[in-house]
DOFI-750525 format. One record per residue (C-alpha): residue in three letters; x, y, z; residue number from 1. Coordinates in pm, whole numbers, plus 50000, padded with zeros to 5 digits. Layout:
// DOFI-750525
  code     xx     yy     zz  pos
   ALA      X      Y      Z  NUM
...
//
This chain:
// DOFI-750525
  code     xx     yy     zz  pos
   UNK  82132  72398  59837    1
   UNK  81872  72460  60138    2
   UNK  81618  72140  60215    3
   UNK  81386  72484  60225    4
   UNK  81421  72526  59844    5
   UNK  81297  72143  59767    6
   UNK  80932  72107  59650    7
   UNK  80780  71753  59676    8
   UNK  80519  71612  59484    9
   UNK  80331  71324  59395   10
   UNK  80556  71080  59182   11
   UNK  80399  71105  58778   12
   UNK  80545  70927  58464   13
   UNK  80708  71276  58419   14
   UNK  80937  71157  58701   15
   UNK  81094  70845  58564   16
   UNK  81396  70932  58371   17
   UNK  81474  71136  58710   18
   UNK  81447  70846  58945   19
   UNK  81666  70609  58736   20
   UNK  81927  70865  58706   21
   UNK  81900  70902  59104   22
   UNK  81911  70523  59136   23
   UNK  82225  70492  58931   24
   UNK  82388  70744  59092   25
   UNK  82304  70580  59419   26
   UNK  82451  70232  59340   27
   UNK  82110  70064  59247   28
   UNK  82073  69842  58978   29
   UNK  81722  69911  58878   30
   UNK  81630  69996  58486   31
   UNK  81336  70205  58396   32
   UNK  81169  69862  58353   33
   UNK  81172  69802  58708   34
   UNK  81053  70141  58858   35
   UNK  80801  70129  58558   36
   UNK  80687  69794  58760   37
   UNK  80722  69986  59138   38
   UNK  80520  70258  59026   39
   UNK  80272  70075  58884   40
   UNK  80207  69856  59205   41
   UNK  80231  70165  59423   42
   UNK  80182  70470  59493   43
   UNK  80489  70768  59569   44
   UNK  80659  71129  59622   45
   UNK  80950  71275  59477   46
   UNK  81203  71541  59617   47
   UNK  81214  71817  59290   48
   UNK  81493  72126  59304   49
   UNK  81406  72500  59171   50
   UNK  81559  72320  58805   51
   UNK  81267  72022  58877   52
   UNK  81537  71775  58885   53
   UNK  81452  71501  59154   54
   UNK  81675  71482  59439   55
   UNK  81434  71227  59618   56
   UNK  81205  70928  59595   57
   UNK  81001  70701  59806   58
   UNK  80723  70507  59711   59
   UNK  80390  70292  59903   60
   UNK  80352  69985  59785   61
   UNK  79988  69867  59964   62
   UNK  79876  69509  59969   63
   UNK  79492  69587  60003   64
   UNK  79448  69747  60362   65
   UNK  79650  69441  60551   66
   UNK  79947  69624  60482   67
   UNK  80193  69826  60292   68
   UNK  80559  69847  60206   69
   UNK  80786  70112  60190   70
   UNK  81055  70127  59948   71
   UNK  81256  70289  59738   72
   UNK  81369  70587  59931   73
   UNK  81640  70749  59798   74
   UNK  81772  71088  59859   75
   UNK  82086  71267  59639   76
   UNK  82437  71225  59793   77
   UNK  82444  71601  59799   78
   UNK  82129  71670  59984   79
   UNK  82171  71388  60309   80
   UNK  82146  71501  60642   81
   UNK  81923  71815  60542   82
   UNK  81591  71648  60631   83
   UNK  81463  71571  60282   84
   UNK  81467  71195  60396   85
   UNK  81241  71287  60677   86
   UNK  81034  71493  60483   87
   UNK  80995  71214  60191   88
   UNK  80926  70957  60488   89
   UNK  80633  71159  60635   90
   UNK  80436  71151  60293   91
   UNK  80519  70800  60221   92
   UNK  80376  70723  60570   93
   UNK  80043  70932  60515   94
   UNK  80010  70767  60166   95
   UNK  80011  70423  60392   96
   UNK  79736  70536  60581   97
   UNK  79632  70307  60911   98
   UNK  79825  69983  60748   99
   UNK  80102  69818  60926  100
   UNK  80379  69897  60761  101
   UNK  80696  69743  60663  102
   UNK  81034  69773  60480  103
   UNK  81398  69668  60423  104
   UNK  81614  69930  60567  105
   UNK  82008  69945  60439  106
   UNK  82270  70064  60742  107
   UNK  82242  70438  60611  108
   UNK  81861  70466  60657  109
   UNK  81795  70236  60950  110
   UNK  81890  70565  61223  111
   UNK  81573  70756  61024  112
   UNK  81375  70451  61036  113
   UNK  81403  70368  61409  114
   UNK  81282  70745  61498  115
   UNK  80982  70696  61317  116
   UNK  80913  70382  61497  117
   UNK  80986  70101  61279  118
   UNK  81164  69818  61473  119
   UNK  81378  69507  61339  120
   UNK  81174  69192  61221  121
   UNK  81461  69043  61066  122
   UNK  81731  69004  60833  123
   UNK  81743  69008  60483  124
   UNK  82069  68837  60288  125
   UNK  82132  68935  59888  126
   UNK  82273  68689  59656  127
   UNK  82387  68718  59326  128
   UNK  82646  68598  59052  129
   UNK  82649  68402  58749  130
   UNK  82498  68079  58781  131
   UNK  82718  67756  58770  132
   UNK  82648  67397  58648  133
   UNK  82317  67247  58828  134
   UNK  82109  66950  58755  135
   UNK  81745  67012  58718  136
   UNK  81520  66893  58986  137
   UNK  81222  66629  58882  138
   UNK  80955  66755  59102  139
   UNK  80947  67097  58974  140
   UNK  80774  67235  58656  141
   UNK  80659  67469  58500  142
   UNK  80303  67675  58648  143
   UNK  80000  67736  58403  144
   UNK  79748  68032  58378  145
   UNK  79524  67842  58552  146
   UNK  79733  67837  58878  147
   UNK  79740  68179  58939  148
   UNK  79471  68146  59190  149
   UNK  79607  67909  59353  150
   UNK  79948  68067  59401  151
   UNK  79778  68390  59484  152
   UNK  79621  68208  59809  153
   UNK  79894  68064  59900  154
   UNK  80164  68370  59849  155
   UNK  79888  68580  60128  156
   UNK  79879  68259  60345  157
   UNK  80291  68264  60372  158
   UNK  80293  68676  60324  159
   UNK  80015  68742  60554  160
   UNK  79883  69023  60325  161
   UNK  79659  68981  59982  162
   UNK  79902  69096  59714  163
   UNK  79700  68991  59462  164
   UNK  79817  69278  59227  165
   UNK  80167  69171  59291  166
   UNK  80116  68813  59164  167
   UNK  79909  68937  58842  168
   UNK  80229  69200  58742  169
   UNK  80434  68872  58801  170
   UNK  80218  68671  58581  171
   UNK  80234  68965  58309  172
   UNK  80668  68987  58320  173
   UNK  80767  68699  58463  174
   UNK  80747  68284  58467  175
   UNK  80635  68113  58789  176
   UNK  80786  67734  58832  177
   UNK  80585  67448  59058  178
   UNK  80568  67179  59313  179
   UNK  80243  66978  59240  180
   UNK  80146  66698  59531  181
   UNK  79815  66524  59533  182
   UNK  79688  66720  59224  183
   UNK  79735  67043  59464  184
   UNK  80065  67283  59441  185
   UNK  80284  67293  59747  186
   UNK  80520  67555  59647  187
   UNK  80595  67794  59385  188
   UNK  80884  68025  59252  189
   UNK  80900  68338  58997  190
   UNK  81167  68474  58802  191
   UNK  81141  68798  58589  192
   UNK  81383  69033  58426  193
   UNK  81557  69292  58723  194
   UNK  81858  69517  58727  195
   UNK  82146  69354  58552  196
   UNK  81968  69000  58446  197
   UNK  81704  68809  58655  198
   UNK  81560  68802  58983  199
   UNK  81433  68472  59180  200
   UNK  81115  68559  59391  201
   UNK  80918  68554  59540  202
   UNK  80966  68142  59643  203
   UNK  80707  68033  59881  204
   UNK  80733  67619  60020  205
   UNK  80642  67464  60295  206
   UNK  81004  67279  60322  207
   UNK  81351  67446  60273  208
   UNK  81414  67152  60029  209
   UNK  81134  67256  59820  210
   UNK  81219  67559  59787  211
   UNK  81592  67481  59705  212
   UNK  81442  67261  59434  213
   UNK  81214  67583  59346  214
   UNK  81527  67821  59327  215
   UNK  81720  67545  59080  216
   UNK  81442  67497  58861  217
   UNK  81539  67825  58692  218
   UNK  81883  67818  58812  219
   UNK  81967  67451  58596  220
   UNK  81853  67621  58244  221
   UNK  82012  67971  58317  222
   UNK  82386  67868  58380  223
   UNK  82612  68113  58251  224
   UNK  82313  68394  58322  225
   UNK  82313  68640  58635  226
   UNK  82068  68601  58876  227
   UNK  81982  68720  59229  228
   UNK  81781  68620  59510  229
   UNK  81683  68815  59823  230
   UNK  81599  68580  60116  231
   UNK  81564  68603  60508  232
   UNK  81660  68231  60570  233
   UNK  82009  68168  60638  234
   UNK  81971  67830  60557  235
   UNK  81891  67895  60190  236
   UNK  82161  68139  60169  237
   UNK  82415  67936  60344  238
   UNK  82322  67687  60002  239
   UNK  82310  67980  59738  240
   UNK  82659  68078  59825  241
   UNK  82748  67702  59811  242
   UNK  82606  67723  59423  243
   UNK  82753  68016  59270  244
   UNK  82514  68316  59453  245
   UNK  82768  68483  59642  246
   UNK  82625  68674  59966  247
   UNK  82675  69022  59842  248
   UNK  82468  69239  60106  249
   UNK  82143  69297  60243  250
   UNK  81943  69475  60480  251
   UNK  81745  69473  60831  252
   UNK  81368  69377  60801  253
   UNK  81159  69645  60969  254
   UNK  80807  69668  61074  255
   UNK  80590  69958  61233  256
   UNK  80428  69827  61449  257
   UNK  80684  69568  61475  258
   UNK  80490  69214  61422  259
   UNK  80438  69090  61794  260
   UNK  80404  68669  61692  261
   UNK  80462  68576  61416  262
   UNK  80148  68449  61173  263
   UNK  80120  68097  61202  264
   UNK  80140  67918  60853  265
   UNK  80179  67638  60611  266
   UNK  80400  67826  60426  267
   UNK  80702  67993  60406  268
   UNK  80874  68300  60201  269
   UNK  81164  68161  60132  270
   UNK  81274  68483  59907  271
   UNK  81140  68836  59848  272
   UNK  80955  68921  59534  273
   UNK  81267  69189  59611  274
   UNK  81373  69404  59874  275
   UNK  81121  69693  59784  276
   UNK  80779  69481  59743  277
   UNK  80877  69202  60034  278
//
């Protein structure tokens, strides 16, 4: 088959079922659940052959006009190196408009990436496994409606974006966890359902001891359960491997334009809400 003889179009609902079979099929561990969750935060193109199968996805993900993500690029094993990549890239970038852009680029994608001027930020380390024995911390607990807000404010002071959509889909799926000083929270932590059991993230502390005690909070009343994290700090994933998350892979951090100081802040990202949404 010809790139010439694939139509793109705007990703629909139609498009699901087609996107998790491409997924699968690509090694990705996403249910329909979690490109329900994608789609709904962002907005996307699919690749479609003369049958209408999809050979091709990539989504937008914008945080208000500060910036955008893209994510979830994938292009049939059949079809590489015949430009649909390129072709899904262009309309993802158009659909970002005049936002700064940035995504998590695996070693397959990051050639595509660098031509169309995204440059490395970073490096992000995936960790997963079933969780072992771990005592429960006793500054952690468990967040309220009420501190949405709050963690809202304090996820775009460490993200440097407003992703308040982000945090209310969290809110809706998942559970966020806690660290309350002076009456005021100095950290937080979400875990919702993702790919073959949970995902921890995003965490956002001011201290890496924080938000180790973040990451255990869930971790002490899930053992037995598989989770993953997806963090930039080696630190943290030097003490995930040391506690049953195995290093398992990653990806490089990219930016366009690439991020020339970085924002000073109180706070940290200590892990990725995942790779796709940062």
């Amino acid at each position: 088959m010809q790139a010439g003889e694939i139509e793109t179009r705007a990703f629909g609902a139609e498009h699901l079922d087609g996107a998790v079979h491409l997924s699968r099929e690509a090694g990705w561990p996403h249910r329909a659940e979690d490109w329900q969750v994608a789609r709904h935060l962002s907005q996307g193109v699919v690749a479609v052959d003369d049958t209408g199968k999809v050979v091709g996805t990539a989504l937008m993900t914008p945080y208000g006009k500060d910036c955008a993500t893209i994510n979830m690029v994938i292009v049939d094993a059949s079809l590489r190196g015949r430009g649909v990549g390129r072709r899904l890239m262009d309309e993802a970038l158009s659909l970002g408009g005049e936002r700064p852009l940035r995504l998590i680029a695996t070693a397959d994608g990051l050639p595509l990436y660098e031509k169309l001027g995204f440059r490395e930020i970073g490096r992000v380390f995936q960790h997963q496994g079933t969780v072992g024995a771990l005592a429960a911390p006793a500054r952690t607990e468990a967040a309220t409606a009420a501190d949405l807000s709050e963690i809202t404010t304090m996820d775009q002071n460490a993200f440097g974006a407003d992703r308040s959509s982000l945090m209310a889909k969290l809110a809706e799926i998942g559970e966020f966890a806690v660290i309350r000083r002076d009456g005021r929270i100095a950290g937080f932590a979400c875990i919702r359902n993702f790919g073959r059991g949970e995902v921890v993230g995003p965490v956002v502390a001011t201290s890496l001891d924080d938000a180790k005690a973040l990451v255990a909070h869930f971790m002490s009343s899930r053992v037995g359960a598989f989770l993953r994290l997806d963090t930039g700090n080696a630190e943290l994933g030097a003490w995930l491997s040391e506690h049953s998350l195995a290093h398992v892979g990653g990806g490089v951090a990219m930016a366009r334009p690439a991020t020339a100081a970085p924002t000073i802040s109180t706070f940290t990202t200590f892990a990725l809400a995942n790779q796709a949404l940062g």
